[in-house]
DOMIMAR-223901 format. One record per residue (C-alpha): residue in three letters; x, y, z. Coordinates in pm, 1 decimal. Example, Ala and Ser with C-alpha at 12.3 -4.5 7.8 and 13.67 -1.06 7.14 Angstrom:
<pts>
<pt rest="ALA" xx="1230.0" yy="-450.0" zz="780.0"/>
<pt rest="SER" xx="1367.0" yy="-106.0" zz="714.0"/>
</pts>
This chain:
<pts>
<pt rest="UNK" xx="3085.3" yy="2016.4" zz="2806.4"/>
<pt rest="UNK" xx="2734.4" yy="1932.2" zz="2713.2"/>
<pt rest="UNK" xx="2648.7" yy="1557.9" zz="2785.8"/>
<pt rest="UNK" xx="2610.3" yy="1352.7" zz="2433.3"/>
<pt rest="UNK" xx="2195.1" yy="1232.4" zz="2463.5"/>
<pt rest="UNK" xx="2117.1" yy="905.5" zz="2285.3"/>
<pt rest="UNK" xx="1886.9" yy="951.6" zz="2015.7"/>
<pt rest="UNK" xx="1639.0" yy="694.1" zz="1926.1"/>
<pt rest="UNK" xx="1498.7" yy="727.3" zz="1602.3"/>
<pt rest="UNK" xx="1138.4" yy="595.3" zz="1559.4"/>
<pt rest="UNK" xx="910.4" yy="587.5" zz="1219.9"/>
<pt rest="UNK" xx="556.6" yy="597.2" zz="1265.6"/>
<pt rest="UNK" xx="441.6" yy="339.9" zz="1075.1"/>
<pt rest="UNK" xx="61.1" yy="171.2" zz="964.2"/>
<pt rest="UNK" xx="84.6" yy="-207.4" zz="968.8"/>
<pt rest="UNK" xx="-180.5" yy="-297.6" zz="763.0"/>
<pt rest="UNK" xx="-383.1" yy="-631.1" zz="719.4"/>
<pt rest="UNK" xx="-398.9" yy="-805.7" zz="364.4"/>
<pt rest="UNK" xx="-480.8" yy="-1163.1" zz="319.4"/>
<pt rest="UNK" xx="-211.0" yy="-1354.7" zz="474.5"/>
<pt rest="UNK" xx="47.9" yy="-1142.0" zz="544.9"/>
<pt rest="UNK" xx="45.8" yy="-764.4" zz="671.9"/>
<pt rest="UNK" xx="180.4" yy="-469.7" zz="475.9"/>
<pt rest="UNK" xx="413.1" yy="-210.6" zz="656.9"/>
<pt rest="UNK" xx="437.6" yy="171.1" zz="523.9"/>
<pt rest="UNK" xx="501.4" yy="545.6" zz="711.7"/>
<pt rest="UNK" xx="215.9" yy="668.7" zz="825.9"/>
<pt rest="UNK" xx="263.8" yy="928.0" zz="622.5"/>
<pt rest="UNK" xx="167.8" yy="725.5" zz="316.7"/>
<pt rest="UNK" xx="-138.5" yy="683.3" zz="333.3"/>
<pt rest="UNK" xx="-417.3" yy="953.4" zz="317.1"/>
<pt rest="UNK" xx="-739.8" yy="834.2" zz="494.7"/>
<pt rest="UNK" xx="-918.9" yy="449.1" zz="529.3"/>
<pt rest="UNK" xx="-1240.3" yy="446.2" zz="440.7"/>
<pt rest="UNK" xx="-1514.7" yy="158.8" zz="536.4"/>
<pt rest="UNK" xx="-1531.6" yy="-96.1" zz="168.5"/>
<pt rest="UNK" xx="-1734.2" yy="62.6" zz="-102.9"/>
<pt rest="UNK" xx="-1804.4" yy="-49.6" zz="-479.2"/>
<pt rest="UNK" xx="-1558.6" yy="12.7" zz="-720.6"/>
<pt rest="UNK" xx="-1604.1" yy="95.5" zz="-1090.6"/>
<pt rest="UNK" xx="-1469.2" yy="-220.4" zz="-1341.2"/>
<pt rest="UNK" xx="-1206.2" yy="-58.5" zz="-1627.2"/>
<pt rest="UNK" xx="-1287.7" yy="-339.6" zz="-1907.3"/>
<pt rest="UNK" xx="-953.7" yy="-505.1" zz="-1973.7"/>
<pt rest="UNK" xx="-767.8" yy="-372.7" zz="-1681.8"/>
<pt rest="UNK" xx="-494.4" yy="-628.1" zz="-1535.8"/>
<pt rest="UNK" xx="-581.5" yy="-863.8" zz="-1210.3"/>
<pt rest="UNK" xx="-443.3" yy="-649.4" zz="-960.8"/>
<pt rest="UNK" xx="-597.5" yy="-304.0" zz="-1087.4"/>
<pt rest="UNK" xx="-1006.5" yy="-336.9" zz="-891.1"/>
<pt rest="UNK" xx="-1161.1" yy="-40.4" zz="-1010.3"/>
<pt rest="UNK" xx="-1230.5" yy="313.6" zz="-954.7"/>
<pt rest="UNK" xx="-1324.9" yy="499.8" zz="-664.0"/>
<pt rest="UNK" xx="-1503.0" yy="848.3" zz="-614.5"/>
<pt rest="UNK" xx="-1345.0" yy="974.6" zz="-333.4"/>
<pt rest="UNK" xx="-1331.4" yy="1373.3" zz="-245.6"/>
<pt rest="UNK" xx="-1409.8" yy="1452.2" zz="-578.4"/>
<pt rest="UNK" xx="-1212.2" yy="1281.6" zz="-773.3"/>
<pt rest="UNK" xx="-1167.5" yy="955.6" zz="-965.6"/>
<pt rest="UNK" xx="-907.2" yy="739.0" zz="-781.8"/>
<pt rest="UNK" xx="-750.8" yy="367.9" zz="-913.8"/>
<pt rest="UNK" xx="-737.1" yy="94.1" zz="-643.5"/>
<pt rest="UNK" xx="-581.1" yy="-209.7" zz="-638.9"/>
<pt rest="UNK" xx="-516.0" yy="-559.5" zz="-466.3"/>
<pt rest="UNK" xx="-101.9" yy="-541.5" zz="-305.1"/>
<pt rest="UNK" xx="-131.8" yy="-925.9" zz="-260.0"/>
<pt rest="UNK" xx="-203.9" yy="-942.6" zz="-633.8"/>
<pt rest="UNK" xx="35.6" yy="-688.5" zz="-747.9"/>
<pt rest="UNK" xx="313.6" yy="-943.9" zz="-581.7"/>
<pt rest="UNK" xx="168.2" yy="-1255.6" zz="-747.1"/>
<pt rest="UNK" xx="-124.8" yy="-1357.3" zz="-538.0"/>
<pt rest="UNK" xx="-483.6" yy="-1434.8" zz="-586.8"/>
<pt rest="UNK" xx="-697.6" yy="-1117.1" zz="-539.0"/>
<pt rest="UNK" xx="-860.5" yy="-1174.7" zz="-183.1"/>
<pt rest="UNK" xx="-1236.2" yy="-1179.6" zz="-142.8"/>
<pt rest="UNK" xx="-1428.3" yy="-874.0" zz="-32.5"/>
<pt rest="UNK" xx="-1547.4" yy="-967.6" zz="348.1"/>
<pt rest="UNK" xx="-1726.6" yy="-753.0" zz="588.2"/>
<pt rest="UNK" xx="-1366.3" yy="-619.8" zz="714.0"/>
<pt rest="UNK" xx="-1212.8" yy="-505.3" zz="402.4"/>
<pt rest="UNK" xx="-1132.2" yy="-178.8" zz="412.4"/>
<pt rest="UNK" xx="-955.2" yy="65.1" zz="162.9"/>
<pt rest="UNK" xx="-687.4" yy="253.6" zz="257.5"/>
<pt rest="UNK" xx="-597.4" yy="551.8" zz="9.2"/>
<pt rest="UNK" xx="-271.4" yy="614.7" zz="-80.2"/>
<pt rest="UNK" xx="-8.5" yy="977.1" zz="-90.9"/>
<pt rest="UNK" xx="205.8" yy="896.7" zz="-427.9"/>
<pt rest="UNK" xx="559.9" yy="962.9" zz="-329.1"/>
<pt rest="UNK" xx="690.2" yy="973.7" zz="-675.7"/>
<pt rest="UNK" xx="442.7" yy="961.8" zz="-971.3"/>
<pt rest="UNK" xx="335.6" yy="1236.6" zz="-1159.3"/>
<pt rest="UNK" xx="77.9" yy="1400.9" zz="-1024.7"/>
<pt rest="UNK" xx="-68.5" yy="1517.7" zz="-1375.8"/>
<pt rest="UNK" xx="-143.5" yy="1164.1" zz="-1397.1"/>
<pt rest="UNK" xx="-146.0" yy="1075.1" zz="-1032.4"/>
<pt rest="UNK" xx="-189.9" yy="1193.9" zz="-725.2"/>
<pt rest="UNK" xx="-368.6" yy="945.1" zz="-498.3"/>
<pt rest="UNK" xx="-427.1" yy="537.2" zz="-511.5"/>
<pt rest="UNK" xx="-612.6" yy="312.6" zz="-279.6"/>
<pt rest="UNK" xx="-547.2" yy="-43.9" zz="-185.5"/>
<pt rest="UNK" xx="-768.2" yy="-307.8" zz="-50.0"/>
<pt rest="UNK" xx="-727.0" yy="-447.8" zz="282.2"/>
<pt rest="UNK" xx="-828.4" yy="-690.3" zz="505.6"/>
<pt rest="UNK" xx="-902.4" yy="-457.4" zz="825.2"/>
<pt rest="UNK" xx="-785.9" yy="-138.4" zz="1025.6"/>
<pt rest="UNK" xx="-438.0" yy="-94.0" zz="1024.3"/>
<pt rest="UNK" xx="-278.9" yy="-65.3" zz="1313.0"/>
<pt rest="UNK" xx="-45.2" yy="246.5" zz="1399.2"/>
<pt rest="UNK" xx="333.7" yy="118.6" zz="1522.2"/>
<pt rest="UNK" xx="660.5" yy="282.5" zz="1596.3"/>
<pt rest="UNK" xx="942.5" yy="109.0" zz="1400.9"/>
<pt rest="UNK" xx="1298.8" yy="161.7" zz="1540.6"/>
<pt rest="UNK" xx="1588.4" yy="-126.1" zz="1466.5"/>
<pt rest="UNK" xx="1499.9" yy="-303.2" zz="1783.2"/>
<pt rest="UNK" xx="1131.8" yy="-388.3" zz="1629.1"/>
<pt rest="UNK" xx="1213.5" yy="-492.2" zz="1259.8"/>
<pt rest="UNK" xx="1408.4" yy="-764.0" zz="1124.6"/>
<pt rest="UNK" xx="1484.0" yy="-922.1" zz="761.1"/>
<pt rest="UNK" xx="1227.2" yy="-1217.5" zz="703.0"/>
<pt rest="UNK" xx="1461.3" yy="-1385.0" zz="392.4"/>
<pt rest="UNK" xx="1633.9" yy="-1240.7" zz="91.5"/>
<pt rest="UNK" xx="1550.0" yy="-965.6" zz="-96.2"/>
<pt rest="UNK" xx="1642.4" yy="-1112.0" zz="-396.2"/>
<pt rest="UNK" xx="1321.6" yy="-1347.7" zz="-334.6"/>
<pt rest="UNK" xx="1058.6" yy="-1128.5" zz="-292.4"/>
<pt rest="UNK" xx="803.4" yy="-1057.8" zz="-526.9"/>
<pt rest="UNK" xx="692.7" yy="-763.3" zz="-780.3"/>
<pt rest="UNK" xx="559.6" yy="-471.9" zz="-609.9"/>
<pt rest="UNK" xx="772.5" yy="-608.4" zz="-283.1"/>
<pt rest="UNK" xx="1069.7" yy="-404.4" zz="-197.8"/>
<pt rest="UNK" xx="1172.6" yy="-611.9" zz="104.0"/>
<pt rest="UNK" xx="1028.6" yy="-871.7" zz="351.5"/>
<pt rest="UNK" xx="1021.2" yy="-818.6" zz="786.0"/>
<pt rest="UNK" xx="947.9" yy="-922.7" zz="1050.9"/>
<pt rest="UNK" xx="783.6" yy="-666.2" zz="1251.1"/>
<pt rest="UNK" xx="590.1" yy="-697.6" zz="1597.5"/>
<pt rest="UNK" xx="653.3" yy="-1069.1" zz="1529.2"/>
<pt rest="UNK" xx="406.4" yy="-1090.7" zz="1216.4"/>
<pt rest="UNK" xx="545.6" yy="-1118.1" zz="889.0"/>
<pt rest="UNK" xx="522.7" yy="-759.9" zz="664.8"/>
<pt rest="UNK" xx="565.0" yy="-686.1" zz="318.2"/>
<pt rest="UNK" xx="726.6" yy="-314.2" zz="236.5"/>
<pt rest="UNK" xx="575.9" yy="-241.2" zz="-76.5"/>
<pt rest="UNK" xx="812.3" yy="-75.1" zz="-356.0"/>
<pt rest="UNK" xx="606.6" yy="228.5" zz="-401.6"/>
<pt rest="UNK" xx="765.2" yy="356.1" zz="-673.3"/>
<pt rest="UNK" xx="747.1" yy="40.3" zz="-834.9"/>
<pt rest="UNK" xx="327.0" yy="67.7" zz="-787.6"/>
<pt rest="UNK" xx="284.5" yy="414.0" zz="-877.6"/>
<pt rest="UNK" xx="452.1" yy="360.5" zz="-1217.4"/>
<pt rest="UNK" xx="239.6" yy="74.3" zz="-1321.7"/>
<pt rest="UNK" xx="-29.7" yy="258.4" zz="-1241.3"/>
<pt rest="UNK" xx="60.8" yy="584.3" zz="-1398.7"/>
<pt rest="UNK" xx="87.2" yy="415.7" zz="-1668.0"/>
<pt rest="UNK" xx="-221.5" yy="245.8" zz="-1635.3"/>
<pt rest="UNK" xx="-375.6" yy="608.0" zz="-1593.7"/>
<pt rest="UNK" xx="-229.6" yy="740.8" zz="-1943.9"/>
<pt rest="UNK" xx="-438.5" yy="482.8" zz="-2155.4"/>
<pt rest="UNK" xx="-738.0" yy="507.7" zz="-1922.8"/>
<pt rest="UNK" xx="-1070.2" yy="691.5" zz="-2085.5"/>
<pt rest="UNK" xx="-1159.9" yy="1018.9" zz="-1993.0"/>
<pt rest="UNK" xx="-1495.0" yy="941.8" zz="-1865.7"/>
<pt rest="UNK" xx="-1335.9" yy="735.0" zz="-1557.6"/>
</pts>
């Protein structure tokens, strides 16, 4: 009989600086980071929603997590960095990429249940926040993708054609 192995299952994960506070996603998520460039201003766009961004040939939205979840949009500093976003559900007529603003390189980890635990309620955490954790012993946001990717589809569908 065939011994039984024990079978660790690891996520490879990007644990990603923002002002105050880190944001932790699969690796898979995210597309590229690219060194801070100008965005383009949408007149009457919301706090968290930055700009546009050329990026391999196409017009992408980016956007500030910590002000998505409530907080002040940080200031751009000589280690911001963007890192541009796979959409996991959105439409991809209106959406197929997103980048978000952060506040350095992220750093590439292997989650398992030994290196992650619950950092409060989830009934407290904010918009755009689908759970708090404490990961590596630094607090982490997991954003609620979905959650993003609608706002911004929607966003997208009242957007002008020329952006």
């Amino acid at each position: 009989m065939p011994m039984a192995r024990d079978v660790t299952s690891a996520i490879r994960s990007l644990l990603i600086p923002l002002e105050g506070q880190y944001m932790l996603v699969p690796n898979s998520a995210v597309a590229e980071i690219l060194t801070y460039r100008e965005t383009r201003a949408v007149p009457g766009a919301p706090a968290w929603f930055i700009g546009m961004l050329s990026w391999r040939n196409q017009t992408i939205p980016v956007i500030s997590f910590e002000a998505v979840a409530g907080g002040a949009t940080p200031e751009v500093s000589p280690r911001t960095r963007i890192a541009v976003f796979n959409t996991v559900g959105a439409n991809p007529a209106y959406l197929r990429f997103y980048a978000v603003l952060t506040q350095g390189f992220p750093s590439l980890i292997n989650i398992d249940k030994a290196s992650i635990a619950p950092l409060g309620s989830d009934d407290q955490v904010a918009e755009g926040v689908a759970s708090k954790v404490l990961v590596a012993g630094r607090p982490a946001a997991i954003p609620d993708l979905d959650h993003i990717e609608s706002c911004l589809v929607d966003r997208q569908q009242v957007l002008p054609a020329e952006l």
